[in-house]
Structure formats: C-alpha cells, structure tokens
C-alpha positions as CSV (number, residue, x, y, z in Angstrom):
1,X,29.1,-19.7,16.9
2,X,31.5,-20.9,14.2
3,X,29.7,-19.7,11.3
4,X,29.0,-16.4,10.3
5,X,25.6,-14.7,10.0
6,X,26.3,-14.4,6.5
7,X,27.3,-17.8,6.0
8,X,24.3,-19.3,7.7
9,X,22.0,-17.2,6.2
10,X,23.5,-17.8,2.6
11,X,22.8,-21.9,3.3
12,X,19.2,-21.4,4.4
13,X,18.3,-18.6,1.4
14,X,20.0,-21.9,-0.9
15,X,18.4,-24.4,1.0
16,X,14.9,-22.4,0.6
17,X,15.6,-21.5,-2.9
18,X,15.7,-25.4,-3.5
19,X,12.3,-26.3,-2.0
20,X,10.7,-23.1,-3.6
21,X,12.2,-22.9,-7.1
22,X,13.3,-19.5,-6.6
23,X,14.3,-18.2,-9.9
24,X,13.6,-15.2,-12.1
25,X,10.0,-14.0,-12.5
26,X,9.9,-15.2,-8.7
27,X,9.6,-13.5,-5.6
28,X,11.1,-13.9,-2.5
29,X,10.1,-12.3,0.9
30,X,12.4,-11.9,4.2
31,X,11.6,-10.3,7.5
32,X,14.2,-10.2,9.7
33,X,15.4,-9.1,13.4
34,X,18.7,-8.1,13.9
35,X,17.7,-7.4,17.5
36,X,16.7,-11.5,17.4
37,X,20.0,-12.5,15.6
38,X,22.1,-10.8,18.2
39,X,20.3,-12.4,21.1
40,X,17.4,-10.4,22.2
41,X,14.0,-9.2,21.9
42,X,13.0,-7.9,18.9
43,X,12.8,-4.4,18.6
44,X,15.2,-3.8,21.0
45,X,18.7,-3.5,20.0
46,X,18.9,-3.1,16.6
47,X,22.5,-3.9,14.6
48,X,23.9,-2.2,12.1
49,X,26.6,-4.7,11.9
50,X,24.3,-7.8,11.5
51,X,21.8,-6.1,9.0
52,X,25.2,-5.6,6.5
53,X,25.7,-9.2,6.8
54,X,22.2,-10.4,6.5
55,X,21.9,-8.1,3.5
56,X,25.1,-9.3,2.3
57,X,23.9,-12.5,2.1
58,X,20.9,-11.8,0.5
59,X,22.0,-9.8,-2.2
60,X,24.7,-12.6,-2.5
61,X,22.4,-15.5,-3.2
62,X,19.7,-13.2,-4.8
63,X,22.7,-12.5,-7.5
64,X,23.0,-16.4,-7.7
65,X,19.7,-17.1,-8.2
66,X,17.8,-13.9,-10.2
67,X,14.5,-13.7,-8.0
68,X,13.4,-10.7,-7.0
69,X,13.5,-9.4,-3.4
70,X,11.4,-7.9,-0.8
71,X,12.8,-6.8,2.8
72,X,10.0,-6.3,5.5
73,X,10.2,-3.1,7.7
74,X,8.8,-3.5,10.9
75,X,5.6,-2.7,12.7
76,X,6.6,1.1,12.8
77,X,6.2,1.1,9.2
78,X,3.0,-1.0,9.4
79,X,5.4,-3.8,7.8
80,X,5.9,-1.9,4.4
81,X,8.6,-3.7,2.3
82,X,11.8,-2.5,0.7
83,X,12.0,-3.4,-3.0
84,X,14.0,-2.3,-6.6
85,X,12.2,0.1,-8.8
86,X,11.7,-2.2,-11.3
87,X,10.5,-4.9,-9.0
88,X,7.7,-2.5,-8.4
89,X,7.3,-2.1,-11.9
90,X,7.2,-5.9,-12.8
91,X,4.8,-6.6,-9.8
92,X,2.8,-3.9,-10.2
93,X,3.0,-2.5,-6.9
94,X,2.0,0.7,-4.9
95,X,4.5,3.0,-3.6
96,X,4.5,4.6,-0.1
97,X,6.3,7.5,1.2
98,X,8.9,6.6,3.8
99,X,12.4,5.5,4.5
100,X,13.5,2.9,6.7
101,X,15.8,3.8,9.8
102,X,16.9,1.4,12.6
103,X,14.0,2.3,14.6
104,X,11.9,2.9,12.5
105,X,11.8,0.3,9.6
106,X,14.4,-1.9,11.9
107,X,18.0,-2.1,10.8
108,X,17.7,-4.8,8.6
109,X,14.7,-3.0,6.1
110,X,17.2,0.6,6.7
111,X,20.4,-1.2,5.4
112,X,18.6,-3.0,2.3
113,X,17.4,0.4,1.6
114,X,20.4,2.5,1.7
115,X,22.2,-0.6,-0.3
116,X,19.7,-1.2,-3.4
117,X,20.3,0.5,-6.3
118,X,16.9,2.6,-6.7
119,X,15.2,1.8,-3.4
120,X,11.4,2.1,-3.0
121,X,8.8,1.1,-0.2
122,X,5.6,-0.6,-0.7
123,X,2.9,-1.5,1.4
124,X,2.6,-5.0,0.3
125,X,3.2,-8.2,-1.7
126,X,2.2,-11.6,-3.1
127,X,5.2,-13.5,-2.6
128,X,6.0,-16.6,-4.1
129,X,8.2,-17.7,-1.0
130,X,9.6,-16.4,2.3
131,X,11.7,-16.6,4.8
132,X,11.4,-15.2,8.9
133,X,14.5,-14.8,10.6
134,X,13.4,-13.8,14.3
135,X,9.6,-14.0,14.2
136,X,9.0,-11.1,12.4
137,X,5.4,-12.3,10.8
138,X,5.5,-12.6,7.0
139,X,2.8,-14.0,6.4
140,X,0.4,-11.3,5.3
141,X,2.9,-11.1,2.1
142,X,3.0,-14.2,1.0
143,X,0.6,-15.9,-1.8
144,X,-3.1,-17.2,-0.4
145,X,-1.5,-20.9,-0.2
146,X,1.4,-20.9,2.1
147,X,3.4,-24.3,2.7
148,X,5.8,-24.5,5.1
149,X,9.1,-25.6,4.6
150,X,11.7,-27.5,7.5
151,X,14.4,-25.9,6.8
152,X,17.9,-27.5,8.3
153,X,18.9,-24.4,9.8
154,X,16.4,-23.4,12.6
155,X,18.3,-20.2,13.4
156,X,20.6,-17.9,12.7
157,X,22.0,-16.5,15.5
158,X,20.1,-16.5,18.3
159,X,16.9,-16.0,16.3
160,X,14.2,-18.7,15.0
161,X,13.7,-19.4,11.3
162,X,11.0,-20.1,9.7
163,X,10.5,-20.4,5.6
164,X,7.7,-20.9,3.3
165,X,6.7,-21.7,-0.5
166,X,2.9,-20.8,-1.9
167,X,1.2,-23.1,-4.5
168,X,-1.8,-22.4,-6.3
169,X,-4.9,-22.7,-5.5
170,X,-6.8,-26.3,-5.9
171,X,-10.1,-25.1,-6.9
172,X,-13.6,-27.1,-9.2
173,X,-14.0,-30.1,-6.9
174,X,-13.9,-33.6,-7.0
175,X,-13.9,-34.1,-11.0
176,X,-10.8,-31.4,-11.4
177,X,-7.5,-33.1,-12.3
178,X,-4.5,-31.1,-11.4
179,X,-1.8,-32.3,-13.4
C-alpha cells in the first residue's frame, strides 16, 4: 500500500464531506476497526498505531471543515460515542459513564478519547452523515433518512468503507411540494 492510512482516510472524509455538505452546525459519525484496517477480524487485534492515524486524519479534515464529530466505541460499550463537551452541549446529548480502552471501546474510540480536548461518552446520536471503516454498523446513529453514498475509496486498508448522508423526511402526500 502506497498511501498511508492517514492519507486515504483524509480523501474519503473530503470526498464524503462533498456529497454531505459537512460543515458547521453538522455532524459527522465514524465507526471504525483498526483490527479491519490492519488486516483482520474486527475485534481482534486492535492498533494503537493505526487509531493515531485514523484520528489524525480526522481531526485533520474535521479542522478543515468545522463539523462536529462523533467516534463510535464498540459493542463492549454498547456502541456509545466519543464526542467534545460542547458537542454534547450543542446537540443536546446524554452523558454516560465510561472510558474507551483498546478492548474495550476499541482502539480507535480510546485514542479519540485520550486526544480531544474535553472528552465525553454518549450513548447516542442523530447524525447528519457517516462514515464505516471496517463494518462496524453506524447506522443506529445516523438521522431517520440515510442515503448512501459510493465513495471512490472502498477501503482503507484492508477494511471496507461504507459512507452515508441523511435528508429529511418527505412527508403530506401527493399535493406536498418540496422545493
């Protein structure tokens, strides 16, 4: 592999960001495998080195772009996200007690944790886009109206990615006009 995990990852958060208008006000959810990236099964060997570049690309084209950012643990934390304080704040969201660790959280959720400036967990969100690197199931985060989005890059690393935009909701029938 030529490219880095961080520069892969950097193109697809851009090429998402493009498709889903990712901006401020706007958030963004990622689930990622570090396990995945580096080649195998989820959950199983967890990277310390590929997290820091992941969440170095994040951060990166979050800093770019001004959305606002949620990192999924995994299962072991019943999926619970990593968020800013005032993301929390702005969104309105519930905090729950816990800390991300490699195997617990997964490495990737554990690194955005110890690297955010005033780390919190929360048990959910209604994200306005999002983006799975290695399977990891976003969905239940995302907005009621999820609509895929064929990325260029399938995968980073070894893992699959998958990426998503929400729109609202069409609702009143045949005589509603929606522009």
């Amino acid at each position: 592999m030529s490219d880095s995990f961080y520069d892969v990852t950097c193109r697809a958060l851009r090429e998402l960001s493009e498709h889903a208008d990712l901006a401020p006000g706007k958030l963004l959810v990622i689930g990622a495998s570090s396990s995945e990236v580096g080649g195998h099964t989820i959950g199983t060997a967890g990277s310390d080195e590929i997290a820091a570049q992941l969440v170095d690309a994040f951060l990166q084209v979050q800093s770019e772009l001004g959305f606002d950012l949620a990192v999924q643990c995994c299962e072991h934390l019943n999926r619970a996200l990593v968020v800013e304080r005032k993301t929390l704040v702005a969104e309105r969201l519930e905090e729950v007690s816990a800390v991300p660790v490699r195997h617990a959280g997964g490495a990737v959720a554990a690194e955005m944790y110890r690297r955010l400036h005033d780390a919190v967990l929360v048990e959910a969100v209604r994200a306005h886009a999002g983006m799975d690197i290695g399977d990891t199931f976003i969905g239940m985060h995302l907005r009621a109206v999820a609509v895929p989005i064929r990325l260029s890059i399938k995968d980073i690393g070894y893992a699959h990615v998958t990426a998503a935009r929400t729109r609202p909701r069409l609702i009143g029938g045949a005589r509603a006009v929606y522009t």
